[in-house]
KOLDRENSE-650896 format. One record per residue (C-alpha): residue number from 1; x, y, z. Coordinates in nm, 4 decimals, decimal comma, padded with zeros to 6 digits, m for minus. Last residue first. Layout:
<pts>
+-----+----------+----------+----------+
:   i :       c1 :       c2 :       c3 :
+-----+----------+----------+----------+
: NUM :        X :        Y :        Z :
...
+-----+----------+----------+----------+
</pts>
This chain:
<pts>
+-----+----------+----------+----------+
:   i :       c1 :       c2 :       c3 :
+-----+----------+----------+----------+
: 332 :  12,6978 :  09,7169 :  33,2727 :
: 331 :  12,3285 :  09,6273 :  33,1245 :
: 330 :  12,4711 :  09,7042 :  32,7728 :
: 329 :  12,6365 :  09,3509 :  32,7715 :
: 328 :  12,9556 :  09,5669 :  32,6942 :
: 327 :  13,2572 :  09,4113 :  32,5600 :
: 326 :  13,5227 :  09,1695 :  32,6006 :
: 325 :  13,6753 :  09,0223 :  32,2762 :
: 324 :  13,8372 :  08,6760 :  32,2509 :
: 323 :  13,9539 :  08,6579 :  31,8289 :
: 322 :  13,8652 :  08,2911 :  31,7437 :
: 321 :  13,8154 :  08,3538 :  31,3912 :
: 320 :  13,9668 :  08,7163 :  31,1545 :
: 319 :  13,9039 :  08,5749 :  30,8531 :
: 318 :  14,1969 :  08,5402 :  30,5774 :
: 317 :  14,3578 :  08,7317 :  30,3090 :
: 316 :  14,6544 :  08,8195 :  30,4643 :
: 315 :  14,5692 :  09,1679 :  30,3900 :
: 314 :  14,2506 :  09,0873 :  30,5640 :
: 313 :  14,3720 :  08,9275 :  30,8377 :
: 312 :  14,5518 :  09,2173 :  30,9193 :
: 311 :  14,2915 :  09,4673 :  30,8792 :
: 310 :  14,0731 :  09,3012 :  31,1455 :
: 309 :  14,3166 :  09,2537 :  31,4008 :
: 308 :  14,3557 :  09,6246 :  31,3755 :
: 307 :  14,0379 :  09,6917 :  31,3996 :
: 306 :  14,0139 :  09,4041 :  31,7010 :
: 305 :  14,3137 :  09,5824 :  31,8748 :
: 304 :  14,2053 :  09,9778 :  31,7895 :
: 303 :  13,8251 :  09,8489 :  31,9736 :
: 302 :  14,0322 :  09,7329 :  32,2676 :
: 301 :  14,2342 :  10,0616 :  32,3015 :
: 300 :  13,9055 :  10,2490 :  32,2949 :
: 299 :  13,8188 :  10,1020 :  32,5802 :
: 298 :  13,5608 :  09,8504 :  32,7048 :
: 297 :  13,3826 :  09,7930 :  32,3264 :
: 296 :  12,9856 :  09,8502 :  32,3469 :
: 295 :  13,0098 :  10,2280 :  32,2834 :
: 294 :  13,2374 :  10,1452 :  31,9480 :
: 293 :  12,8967 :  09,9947 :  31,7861 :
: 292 :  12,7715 :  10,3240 :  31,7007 :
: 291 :  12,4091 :  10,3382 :  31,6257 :
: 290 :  12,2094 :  10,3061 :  31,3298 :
: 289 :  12,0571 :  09,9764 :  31,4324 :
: 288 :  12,0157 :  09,8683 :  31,8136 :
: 287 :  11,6976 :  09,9075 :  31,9275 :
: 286 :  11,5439 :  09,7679 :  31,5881 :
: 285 :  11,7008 :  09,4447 :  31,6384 :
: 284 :  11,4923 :  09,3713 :  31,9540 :
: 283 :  11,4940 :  09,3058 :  32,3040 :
: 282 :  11,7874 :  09,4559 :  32,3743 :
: 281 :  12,0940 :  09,3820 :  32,6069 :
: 280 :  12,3905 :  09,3495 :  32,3947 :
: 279 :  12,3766 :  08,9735 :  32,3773 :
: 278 :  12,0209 :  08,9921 :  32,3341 :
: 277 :  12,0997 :  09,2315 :  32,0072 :
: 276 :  12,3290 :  08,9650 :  31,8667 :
: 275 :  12,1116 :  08,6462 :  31,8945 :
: 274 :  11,8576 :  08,8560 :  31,7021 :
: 273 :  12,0276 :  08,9053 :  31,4373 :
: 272 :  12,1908 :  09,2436 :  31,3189 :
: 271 :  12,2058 :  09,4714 :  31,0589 :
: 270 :  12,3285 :  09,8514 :  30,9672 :
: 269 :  12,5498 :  09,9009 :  31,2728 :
: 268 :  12,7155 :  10,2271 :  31,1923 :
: 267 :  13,0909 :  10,2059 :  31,2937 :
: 266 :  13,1277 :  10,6364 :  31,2932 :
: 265 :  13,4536 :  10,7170 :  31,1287 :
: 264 :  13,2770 :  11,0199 :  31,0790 :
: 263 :  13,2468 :  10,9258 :  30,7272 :
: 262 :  13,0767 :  10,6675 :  30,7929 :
: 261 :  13,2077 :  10,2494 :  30,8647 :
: 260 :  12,9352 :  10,0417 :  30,7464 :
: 259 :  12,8951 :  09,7814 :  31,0470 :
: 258 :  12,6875 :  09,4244 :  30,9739 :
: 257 :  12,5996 :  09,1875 :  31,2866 :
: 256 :  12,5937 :  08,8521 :  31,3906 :
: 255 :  12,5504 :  08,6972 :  31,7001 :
: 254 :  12,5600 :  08,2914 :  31,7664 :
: 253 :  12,2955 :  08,0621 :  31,7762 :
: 252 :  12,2512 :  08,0035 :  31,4006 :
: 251 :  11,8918 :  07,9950 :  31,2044 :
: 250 :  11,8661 :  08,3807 :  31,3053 :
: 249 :  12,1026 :  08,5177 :  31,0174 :
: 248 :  12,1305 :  08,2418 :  30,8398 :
: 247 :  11,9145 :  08,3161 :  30,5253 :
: 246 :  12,0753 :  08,7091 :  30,5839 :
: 245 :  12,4377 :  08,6261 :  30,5848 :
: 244 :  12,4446 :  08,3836 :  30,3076 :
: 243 :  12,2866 :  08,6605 :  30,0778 :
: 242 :  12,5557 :  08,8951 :  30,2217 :
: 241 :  12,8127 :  08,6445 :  30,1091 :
: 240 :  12,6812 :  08,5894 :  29,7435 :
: 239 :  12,6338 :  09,0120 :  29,7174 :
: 238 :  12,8146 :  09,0304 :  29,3808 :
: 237 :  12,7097 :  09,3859 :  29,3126 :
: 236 :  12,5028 :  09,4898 :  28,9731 :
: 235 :  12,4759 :  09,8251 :  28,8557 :
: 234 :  12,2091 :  09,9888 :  28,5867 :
: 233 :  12,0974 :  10,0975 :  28,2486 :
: 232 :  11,8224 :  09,9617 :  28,0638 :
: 231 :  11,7259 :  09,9431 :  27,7438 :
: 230 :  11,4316 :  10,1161 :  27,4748 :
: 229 :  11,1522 :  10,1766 :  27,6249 :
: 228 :  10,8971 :  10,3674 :  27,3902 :
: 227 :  10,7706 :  10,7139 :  27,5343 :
: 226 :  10,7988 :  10,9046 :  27,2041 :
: 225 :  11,1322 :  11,0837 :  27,3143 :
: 224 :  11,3062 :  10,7555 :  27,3589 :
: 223 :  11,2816 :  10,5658 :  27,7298 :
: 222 :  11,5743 :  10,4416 :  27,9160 :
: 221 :  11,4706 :  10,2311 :  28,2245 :
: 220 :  11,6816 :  10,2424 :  28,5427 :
: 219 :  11,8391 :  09,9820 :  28,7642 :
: 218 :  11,9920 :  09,8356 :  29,0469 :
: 217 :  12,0676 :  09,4584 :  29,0731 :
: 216 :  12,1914 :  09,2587 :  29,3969 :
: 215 :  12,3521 :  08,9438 :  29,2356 :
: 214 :  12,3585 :  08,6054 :  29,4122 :
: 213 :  12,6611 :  08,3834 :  29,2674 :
: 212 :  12,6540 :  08,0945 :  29,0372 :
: 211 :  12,8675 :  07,8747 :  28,8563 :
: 210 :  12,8307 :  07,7545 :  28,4950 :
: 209 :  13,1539 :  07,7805 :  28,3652 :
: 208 :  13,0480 :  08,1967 :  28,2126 :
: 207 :  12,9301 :  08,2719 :  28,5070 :
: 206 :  12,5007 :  08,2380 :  28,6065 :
: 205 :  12,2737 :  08,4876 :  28,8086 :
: 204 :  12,0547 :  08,4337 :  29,1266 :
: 203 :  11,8742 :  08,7529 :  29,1549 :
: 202 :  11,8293 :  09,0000 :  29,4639 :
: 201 :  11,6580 :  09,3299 :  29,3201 :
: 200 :  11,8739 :  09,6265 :  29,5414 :
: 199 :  11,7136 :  09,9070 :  29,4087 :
: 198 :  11,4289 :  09,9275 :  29,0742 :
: 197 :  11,3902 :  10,2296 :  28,7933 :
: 196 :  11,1276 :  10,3770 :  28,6095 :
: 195 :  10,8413 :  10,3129 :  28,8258 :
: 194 :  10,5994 :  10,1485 :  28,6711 :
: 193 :  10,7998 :  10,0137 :  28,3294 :
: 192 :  11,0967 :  09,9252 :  28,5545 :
: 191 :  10,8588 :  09,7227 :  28,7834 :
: 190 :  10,7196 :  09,4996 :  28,5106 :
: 189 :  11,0610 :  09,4579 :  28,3468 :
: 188 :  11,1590 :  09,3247 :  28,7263 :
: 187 :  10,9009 :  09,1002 :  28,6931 :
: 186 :  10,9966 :  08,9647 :  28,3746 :
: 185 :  11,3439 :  08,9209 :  28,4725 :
: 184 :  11,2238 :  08,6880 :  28,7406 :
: 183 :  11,1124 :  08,4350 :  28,4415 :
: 182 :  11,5282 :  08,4398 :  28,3213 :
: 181 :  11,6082 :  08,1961 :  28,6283 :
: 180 :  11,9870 :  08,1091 :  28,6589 :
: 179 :  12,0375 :  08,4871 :  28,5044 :
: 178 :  12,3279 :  08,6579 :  28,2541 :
: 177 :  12,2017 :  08,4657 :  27,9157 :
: 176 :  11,8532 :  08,6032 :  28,0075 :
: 175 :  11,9857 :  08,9851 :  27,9844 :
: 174 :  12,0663 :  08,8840 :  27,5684 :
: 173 :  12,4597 :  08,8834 :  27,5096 :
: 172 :  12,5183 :  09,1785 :  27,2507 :
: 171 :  12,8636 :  09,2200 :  27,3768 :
: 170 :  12,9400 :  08,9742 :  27,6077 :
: 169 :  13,2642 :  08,8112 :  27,4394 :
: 168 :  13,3724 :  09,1567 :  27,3236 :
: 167 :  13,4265 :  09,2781 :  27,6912 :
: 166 :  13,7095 :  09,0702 :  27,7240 :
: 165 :  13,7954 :  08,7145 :  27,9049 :
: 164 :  13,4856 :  08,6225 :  28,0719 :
: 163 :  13,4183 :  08,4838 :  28,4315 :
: 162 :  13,0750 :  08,6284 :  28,5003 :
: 161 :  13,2097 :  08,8713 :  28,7947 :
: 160 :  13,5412 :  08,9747 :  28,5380 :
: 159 :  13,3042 :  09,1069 :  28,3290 :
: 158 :  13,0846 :  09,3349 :  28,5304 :
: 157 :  13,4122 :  09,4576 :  28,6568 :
: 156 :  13,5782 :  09,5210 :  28,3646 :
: 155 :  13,2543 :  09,7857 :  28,2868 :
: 154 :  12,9824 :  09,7283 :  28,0183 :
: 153 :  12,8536 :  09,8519 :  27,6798 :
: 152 :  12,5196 :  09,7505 :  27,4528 :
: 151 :  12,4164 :  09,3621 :  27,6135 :
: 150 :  12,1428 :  09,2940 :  27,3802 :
: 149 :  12,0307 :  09,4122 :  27,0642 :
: 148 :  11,6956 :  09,5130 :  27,0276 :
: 147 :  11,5816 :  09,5927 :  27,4046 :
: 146 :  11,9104 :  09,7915 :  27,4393 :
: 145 :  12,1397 :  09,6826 :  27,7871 :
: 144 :  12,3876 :  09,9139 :  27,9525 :
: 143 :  12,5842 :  09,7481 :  28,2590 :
: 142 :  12,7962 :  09,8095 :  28,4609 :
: 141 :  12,8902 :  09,6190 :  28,7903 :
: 140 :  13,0753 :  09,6834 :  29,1096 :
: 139 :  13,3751 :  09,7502 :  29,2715 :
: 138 :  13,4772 :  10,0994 :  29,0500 :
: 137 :  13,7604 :  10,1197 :  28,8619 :
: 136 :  13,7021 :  10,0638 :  28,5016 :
: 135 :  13,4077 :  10,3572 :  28,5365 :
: 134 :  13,5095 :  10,4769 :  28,7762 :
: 133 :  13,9065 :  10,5722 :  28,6449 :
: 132 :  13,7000 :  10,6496 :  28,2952 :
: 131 :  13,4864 :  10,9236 :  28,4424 :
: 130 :  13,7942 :  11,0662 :  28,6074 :
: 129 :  14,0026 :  11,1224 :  28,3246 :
: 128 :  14,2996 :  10,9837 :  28,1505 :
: 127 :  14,0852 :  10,7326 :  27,9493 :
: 126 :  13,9986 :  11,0422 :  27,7323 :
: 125 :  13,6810 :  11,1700 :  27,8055 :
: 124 :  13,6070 :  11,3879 :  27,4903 :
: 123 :  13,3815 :  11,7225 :  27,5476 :
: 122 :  13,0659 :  11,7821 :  27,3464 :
: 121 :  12,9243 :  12,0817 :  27,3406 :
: 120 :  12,5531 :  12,1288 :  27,1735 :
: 119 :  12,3159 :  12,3603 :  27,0302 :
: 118 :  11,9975 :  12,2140 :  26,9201 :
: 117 :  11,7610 :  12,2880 :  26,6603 :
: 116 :  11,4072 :  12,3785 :  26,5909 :
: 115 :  11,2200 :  12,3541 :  26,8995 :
: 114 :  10,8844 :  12,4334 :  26,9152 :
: 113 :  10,5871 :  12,6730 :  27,0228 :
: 112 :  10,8296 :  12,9585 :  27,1943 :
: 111 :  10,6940 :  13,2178 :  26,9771 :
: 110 :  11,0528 :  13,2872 :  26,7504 :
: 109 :  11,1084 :  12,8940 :  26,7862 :
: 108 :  11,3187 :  12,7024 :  27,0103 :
: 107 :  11,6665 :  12,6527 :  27,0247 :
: 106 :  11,7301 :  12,3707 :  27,2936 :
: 105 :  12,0413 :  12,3591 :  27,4730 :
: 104 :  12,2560 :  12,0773 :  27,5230 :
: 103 :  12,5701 :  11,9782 :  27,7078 :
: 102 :  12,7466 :  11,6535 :  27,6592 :
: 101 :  13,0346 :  11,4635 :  27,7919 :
: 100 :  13,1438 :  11,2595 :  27,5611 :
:  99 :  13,2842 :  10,9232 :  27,4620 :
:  98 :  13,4505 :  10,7414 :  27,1479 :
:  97 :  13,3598 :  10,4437 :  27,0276 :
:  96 :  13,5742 :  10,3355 :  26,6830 :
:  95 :  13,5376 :  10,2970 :  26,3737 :
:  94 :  13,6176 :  10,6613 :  26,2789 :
:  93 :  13,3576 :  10,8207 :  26,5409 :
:  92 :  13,1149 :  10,5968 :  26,6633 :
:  91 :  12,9774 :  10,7481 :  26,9388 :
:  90 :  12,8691 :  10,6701 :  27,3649 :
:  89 :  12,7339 :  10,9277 :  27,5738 :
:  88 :  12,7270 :  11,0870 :  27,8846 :
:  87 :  12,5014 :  11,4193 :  27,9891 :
:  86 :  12,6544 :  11,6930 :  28,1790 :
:  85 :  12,4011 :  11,8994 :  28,1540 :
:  84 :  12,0696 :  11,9743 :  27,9270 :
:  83 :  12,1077 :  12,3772 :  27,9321 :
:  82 :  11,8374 :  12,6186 :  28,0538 :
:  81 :  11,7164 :  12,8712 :  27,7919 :
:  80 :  11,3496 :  12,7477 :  27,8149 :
:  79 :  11,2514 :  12,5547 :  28,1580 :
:  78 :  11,3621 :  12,2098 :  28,0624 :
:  77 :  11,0924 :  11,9416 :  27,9850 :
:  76 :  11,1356 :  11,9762 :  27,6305 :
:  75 :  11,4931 :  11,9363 :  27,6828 :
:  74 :  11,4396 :  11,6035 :  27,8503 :
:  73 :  11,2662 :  11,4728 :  27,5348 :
:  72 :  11,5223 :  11,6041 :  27,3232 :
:  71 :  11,8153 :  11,4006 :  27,5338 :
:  70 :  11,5952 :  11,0986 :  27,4871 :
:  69 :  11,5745 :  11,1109 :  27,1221 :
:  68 :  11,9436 :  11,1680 :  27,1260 :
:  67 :  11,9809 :  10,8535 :  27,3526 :
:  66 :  11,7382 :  10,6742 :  27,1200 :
:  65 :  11,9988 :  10,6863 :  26,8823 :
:  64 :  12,2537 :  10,4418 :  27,0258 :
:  63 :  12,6193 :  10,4583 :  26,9584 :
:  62 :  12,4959 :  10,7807 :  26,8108 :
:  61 :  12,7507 :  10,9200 :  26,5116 :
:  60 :  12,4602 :  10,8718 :  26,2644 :
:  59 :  12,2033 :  11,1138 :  26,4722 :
:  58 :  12,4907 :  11,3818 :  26,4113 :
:  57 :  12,3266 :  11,3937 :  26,0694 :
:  56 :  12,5600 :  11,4568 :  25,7809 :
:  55 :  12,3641 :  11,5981 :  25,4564 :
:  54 :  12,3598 :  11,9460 :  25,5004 :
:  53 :  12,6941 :  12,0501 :  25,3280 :
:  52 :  12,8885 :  12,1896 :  25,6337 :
:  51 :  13,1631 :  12,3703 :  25,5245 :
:  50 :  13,5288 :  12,2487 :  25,6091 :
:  49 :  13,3761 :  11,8757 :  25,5377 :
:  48 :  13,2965 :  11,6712 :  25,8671 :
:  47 :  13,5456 :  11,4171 :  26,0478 :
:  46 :  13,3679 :  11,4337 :  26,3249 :
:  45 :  13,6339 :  11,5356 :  26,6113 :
:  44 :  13,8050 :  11,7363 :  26,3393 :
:  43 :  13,4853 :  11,9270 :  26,2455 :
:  42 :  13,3696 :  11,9625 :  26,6169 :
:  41 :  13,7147 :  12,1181 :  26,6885 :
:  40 :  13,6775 :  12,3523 :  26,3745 :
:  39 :  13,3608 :  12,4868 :  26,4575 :
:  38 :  13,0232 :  12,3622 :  26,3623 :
:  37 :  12,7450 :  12,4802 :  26,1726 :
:  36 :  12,4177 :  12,3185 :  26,0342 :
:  35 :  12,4638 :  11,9700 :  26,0813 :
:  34 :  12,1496 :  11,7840 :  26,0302 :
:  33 :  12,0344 :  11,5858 :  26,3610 :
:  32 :  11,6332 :  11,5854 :  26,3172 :
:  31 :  11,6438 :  11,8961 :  26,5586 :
:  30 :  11,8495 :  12,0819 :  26,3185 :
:  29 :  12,2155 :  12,0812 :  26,4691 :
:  28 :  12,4108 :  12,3778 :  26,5834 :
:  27 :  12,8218 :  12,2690 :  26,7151 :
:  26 :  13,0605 :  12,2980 :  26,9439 :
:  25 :  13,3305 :  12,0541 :  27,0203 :
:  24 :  13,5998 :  12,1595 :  27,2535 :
:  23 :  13,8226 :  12,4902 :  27,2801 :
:  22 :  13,5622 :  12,7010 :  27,2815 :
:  21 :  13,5266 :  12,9503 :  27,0364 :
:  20 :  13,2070 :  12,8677 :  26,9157 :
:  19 :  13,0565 :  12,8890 :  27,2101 :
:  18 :  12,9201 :  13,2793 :  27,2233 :
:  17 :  12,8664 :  13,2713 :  26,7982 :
:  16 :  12,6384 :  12,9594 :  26,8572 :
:  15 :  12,4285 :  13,1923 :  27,1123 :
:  14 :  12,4153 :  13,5091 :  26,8879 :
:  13 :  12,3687 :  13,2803 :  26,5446 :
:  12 :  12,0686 :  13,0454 :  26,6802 :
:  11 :  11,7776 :  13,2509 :  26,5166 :
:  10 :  11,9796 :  13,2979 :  26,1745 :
:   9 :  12,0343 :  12,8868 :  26,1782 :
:   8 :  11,7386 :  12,8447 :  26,2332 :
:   7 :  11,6180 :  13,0850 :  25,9264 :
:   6 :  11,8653 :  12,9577 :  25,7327 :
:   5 :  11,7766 :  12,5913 :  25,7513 :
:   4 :  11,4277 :  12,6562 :  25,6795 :
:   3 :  11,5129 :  12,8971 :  25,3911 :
:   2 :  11,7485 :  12,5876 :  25,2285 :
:   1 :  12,0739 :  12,5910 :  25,2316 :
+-----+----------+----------+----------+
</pts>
């Protein structure tokens, strides 16, 4: 080892010598990714000699390097001595892509100028754990995209909505393959590169057969630690109906209305047309969204009926039409 090496690695020893003996990955890396000790979980989990021999780089286990470039840039804006939490990333380990949970700390130099290494934990998430169960569970979308190679990793869900078979069929699929009209991605590249991330971007995107369905896209950029974008990280929600919703919305002349149901139990209205909100009384929209739309229902009996009216037709997999409902015209 070389007295560059030593000397990090003699300025890390106290707060490598505290982890070490964790029973997860642990290791000191140079901060160009050389391995300069590791204990015997981070050896196995690697696949590194007993001793490390200087010439793995961690950087070569990255699914994506930029993340590690990204990780360092976030450490330099850490107060010293704070750790990088709970970060999640993607490796190649033995062929295959394994993923962590990672916590970083930067090691900087004797005056505080620079940093000279990192120490990091990594712990596995098996597809046992929580991260995983969201990940494959959750309703919606995906999606990790790298400006020079495509489509990068993905949820079930974000390929069951375009109609393919596996996850390997989209792999490495350009964003434009995704979209009806590829020039909107442009703008939405515009806005990621002001403001870092966009909410809710509607987008008319294409299946696999050549259908279509409305898309309501959320995303962040991912820079490196130089500043250069390198892909994009987001969700995507089929919101086809919702889109349908809102062009009719006051085109028809009958009310409709969106509830989110709170944690209260609270039915929130979030939207409603016009039509709706002079059925209730108002002038406007506006008078009427964020409150409770139980207080328009005669009894709480009746509201139970139409919930539970609701929920059966649902299970059944139907609409609930035709259902007679008295309620409040909020003038008594």
């Amino acid at each position: 080892m070389d007295a560059a090496l030593q000397k990090i690695v003699k300025l890390a020893e106290q707060e490598y010598n505290q982890c070490s003996g964790l029973p997860f990955a642990v290791y000191l890396a140079s901060k160009d990714g050389v391995f300069l000790k590791y204990n015997e979980e981070a050896r196995a989990f690697f696949g590194l000699p007993v001793e490390p021999d200087h010439q793995q780089n961690v950087s070569s286990f990255y699914n994506h390097p930029s993340d590690r470039e990204d990780n360092l840039s976030r450490l330099l804006r850490l107060e010293k001595g704070q750790w990088l939490r709970n970060t999640t990333i993607d490796l190649k380990v033995g062929g295959k892509v394994r993923y962590v949970r990672d916590y970083t700390k930067a090691i900087w130099s004797e005056g505080g100028e620079e940093i000279l290494a990192l120490l990091s934990l990594m712990v596995p998430i098996n597809k046992a754990s929580r991260y995983h169960r969201l990940f494959n569970d959750l309703p919606v979308g995906i999606f990790s995209f790298r400006q020079d190679s495509g489509l990068a990793n993905a949820n079930p869900r974000f390929v069951e909505m375009y109609g393919y078979d596996s996850l390997e069929e989209v792999l490495f699929k350009d964003p434009a393959e995704f979209v009806k009209y590829p020039e909107e991605l442009g703008e939405m590249e515009r806005l990621l590169w002001e403001k870092g991330s966009v909410s809710n971007e509607y987008q008319e995107h294409v299946r696999k057969d050549g259908s279509e369905f409305t898309a309501a896209v959320s995303a962040r950029a991912v820079f490196d630690g130089e500043g250069n974008w390198v892909g994009t990280e987001g969700i995507l929600e089929d919101v086809t109906m919702e889109s349908i919703y809102f062009r009719l919305a006051n085109e028809v002349p009958i009310g409709l209305y969106k509830v989110r149901i709170n944690e209260k139990g609270e039915h929130i209205l979030l939207h409603c047309n016009q039509h709706f909100a002079n059925n209730r009384g108002c002038d406007s929209p506006d008078e009427l969204i964020g409150k409770d739309l139980r207080k328009w229902h005669i009894s709480p009996r009746a509201f139970q009926e139409l919930h539970d009216a609701l929920v059966r037709k649902d299970s059944e997999g139907q609409s609930l039409v035709v259902y007679i409902l008295p309620a409040y015209n909020g003038k008594g």
